[in-house]
C-alpha positions in Angstrom: -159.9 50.9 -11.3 -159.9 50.8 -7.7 -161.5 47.8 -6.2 -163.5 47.4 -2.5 -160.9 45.9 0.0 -163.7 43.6 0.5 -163.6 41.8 -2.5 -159.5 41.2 -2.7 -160.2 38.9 0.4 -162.9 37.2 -0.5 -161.0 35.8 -4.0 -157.5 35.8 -1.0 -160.2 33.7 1.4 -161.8 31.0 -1.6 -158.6 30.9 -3.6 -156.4 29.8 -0.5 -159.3 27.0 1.0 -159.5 26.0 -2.8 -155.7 25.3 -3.3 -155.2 23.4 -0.1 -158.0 20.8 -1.4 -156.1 20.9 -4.8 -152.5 20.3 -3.3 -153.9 18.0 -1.2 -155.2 15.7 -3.9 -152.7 16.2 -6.3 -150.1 14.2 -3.8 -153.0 11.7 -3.3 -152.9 11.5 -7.0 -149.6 12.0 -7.7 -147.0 10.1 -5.4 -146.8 7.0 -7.1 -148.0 6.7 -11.1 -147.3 2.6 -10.5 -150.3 2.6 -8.2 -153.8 1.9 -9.6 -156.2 4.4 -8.5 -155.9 7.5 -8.2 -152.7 7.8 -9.7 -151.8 10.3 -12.2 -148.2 9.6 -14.8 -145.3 12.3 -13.7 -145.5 13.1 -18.0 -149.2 13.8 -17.3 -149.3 16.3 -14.4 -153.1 18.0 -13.2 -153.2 21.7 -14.3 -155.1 24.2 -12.3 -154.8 27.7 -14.2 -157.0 30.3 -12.0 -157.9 33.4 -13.8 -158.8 36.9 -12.3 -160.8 39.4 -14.2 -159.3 42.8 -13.9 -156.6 42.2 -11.3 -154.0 44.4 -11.4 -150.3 43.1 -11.2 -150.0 45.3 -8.0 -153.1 44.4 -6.2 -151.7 41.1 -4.2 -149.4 42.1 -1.4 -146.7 40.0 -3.0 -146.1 42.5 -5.4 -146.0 45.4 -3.4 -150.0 46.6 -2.4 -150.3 48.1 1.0 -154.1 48.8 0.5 -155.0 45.0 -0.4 -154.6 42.3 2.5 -153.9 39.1 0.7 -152.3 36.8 2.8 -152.8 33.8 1.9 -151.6 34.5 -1.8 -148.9 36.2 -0.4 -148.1 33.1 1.7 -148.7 30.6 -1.7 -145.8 33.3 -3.7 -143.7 32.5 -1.4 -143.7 28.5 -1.5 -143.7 28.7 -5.3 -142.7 30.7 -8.5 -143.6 34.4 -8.4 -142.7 36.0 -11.7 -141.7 39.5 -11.9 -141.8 40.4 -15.0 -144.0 39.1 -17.8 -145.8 40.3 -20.9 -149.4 40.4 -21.6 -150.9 39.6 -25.3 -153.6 42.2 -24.8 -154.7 45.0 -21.8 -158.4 43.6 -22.4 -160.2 40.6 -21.5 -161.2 38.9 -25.1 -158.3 39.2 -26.8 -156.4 38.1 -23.3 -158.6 35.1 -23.5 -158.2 34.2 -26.7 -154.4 34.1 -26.6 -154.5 31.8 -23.4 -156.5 29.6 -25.3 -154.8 29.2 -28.2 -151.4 30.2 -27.8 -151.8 33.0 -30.5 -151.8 36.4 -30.7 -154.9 38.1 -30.5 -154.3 39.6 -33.9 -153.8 36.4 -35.4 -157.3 34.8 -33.8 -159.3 37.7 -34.8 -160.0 39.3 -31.9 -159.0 42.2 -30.5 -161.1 44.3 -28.4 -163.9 43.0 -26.2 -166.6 41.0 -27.8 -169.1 42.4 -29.4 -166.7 45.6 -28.5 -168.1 49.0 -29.2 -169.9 49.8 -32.5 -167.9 52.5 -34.4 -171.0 54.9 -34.8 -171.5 55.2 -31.0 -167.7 56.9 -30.7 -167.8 60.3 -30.9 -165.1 61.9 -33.1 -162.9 58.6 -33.1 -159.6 59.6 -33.3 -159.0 55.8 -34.4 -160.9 53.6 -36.7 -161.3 50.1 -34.4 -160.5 46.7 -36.7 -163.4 44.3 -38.0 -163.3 42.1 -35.7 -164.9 38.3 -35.3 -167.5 38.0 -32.4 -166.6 34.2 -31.6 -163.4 31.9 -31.0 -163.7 30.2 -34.2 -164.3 26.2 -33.3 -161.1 25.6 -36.2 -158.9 27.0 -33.7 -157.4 24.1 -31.5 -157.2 25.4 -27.7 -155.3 24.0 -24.8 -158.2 21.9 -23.4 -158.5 19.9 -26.5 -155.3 19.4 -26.9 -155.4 18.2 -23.0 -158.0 16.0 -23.6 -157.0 14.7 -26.5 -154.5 13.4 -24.2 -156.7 11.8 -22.0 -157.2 15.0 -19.1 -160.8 15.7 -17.4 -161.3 19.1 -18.1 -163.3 21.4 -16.3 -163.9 25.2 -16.8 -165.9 27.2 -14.4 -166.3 31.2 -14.7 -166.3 33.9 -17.3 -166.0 32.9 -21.0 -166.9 36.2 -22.6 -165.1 34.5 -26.2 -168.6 34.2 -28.1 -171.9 35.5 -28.7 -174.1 32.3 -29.8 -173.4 29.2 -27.4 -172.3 26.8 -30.1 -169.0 28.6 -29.5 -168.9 28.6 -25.1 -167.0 26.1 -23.0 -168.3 23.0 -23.8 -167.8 23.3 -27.3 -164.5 24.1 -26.8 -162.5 21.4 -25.9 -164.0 21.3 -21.8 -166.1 18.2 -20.7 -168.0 20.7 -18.2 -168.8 24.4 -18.3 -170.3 26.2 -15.0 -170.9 29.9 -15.8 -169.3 30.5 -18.6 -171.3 31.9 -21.7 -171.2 35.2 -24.1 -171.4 38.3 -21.5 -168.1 39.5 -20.0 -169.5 40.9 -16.5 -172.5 38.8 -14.4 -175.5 39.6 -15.9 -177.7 39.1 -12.0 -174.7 40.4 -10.5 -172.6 38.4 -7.9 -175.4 37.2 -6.0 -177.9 35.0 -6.9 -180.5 34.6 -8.9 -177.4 34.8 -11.5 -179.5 35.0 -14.5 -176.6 32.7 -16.2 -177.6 30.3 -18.5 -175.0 28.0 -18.0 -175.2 27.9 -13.9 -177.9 26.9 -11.8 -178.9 29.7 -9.3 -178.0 29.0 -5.7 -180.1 29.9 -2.6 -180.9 33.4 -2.5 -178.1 35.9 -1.6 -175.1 33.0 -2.5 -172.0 34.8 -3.9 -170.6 33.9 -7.2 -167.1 33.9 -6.0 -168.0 31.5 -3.5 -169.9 29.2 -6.2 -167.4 29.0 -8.7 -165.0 27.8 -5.9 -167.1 25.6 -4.5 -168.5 24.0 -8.2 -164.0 23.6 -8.3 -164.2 21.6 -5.4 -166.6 19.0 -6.3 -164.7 18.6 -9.8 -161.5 17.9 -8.0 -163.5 15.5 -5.9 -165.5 13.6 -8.3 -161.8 13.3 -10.6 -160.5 9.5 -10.4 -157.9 8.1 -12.5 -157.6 10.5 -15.5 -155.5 13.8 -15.1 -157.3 17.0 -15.0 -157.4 20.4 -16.3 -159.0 22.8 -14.0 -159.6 26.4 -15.3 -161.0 28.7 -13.1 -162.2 32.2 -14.2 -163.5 34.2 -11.8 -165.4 37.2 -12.6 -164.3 39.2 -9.9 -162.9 41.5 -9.5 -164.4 43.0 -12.5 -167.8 45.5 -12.4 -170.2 46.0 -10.6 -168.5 46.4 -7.9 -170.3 44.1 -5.3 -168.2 42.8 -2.5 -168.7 39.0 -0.8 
């Protein structure tokens, strides 16, 4: 899928402002764990895992694009760790989710295809029978933020979900303290401008960009976060469809 230049620099634009504030107060929080405060133990480190919905492995200019102008990412690869070769539990988003959650394969959790998925009769001439698979993470399954919190981390998911139908199984439920935006659909059911028509985020002023909210609901998370360690995961729905550029 090719993607609107557009929209590559508007997650390049959010994601670079975004992990200055974090960088910034992780060595407010982290300099010296004898301090009271906001100090945060060097065995207890804050976690920020940022997610991108259908972004291809060649779509940063770190990894080679010369249609995409990421610069800022490009300049963050470069101060850090940029891994070049890597293996992906599943090409689709579900499964993919459920195997960052829980550190299994998809296989193993139940799902593999994207939930609900689509219904054998509406494939014409399947050359393939699909699996039976389950429609939510099952709550029995222990995921990384509840093993984080369990260990005393704030933990904080904003974005797409898409790993169940019924809400008893969303964010929240799940092992996060606070949930903004995600729920059961895989794409943004308003679009990426509000009204959002997401149950699980508050609309913004008419014509606000979901990119720019998620990022912005990050912030105020990092800033409200005292002593405790946290465990930020942002999902953003970008880049996947419709295609809607900030």
């Amino acid at each position: 899928m090719r993607m609107i230049p557009g929209m590559n620099k508007q997650i390049d634009k959010y994601l670079s402002s975004f992990i200055s504030i974090l960088l910034g107060f992780i060595l407010l929080t982290g300099s010296n764990s004898s301090h009271k405060g906001n100090s945060v133990p060097a065995d207890r480190p804050n976690i920020l895992f940022i997610l991108v919905d259908d972004l291809g492995w060649k779509d940063l200019g770190s990894y080679g694009s010369d249609f995409y102008d990421t610069p800022n990412l490009d300049d963050l690869a470069k101060k850090g760790i940029r891994f070049t070769d890597a293996y992906s539990a599943h090409p689709v988003c579900s499964p993919t989710r459920a195997a960052i959650m829980t550190g299994k394969d998809p296989i193993r959790v139940g799902i593999t295809d994207w939930i609900p998925g689509r219904p054998i009769d509406r494939v014409e001439n399947p050359k393939l029978i699909p699996p039976e698979d389950i429609h939510n993470l099952p709550l029995e399954e222990v995921t990384l933020a509840e093993v984080l919190k369990d260990h005393g981390y704030k933990t904080f998911f904003a974005g797409k979900w898409h790993l169940g139908e019924t809400e008893e199984y969303w964010p929240e439920h799940q092992g996060f303290d606070i949930n903004k935006g995600g729920h059961d659909r895989g794409s943004p059911p308003g679009g990426y401008y509000s009204p959002y028509e997401n149950p699980r985020l508050n609309d913004g002023p008419e014509g606000e960009y979901l990119t720019d909210r998620l990022a912005d609901e990050s912030i105020q998370f990092l800033e409200s976060v005292e002593e405790d360690p946290f465990f930020l995961f942002l999902s953003f729905y970008t880049v996947h469809t419709p295609i809607q550029g900030g």
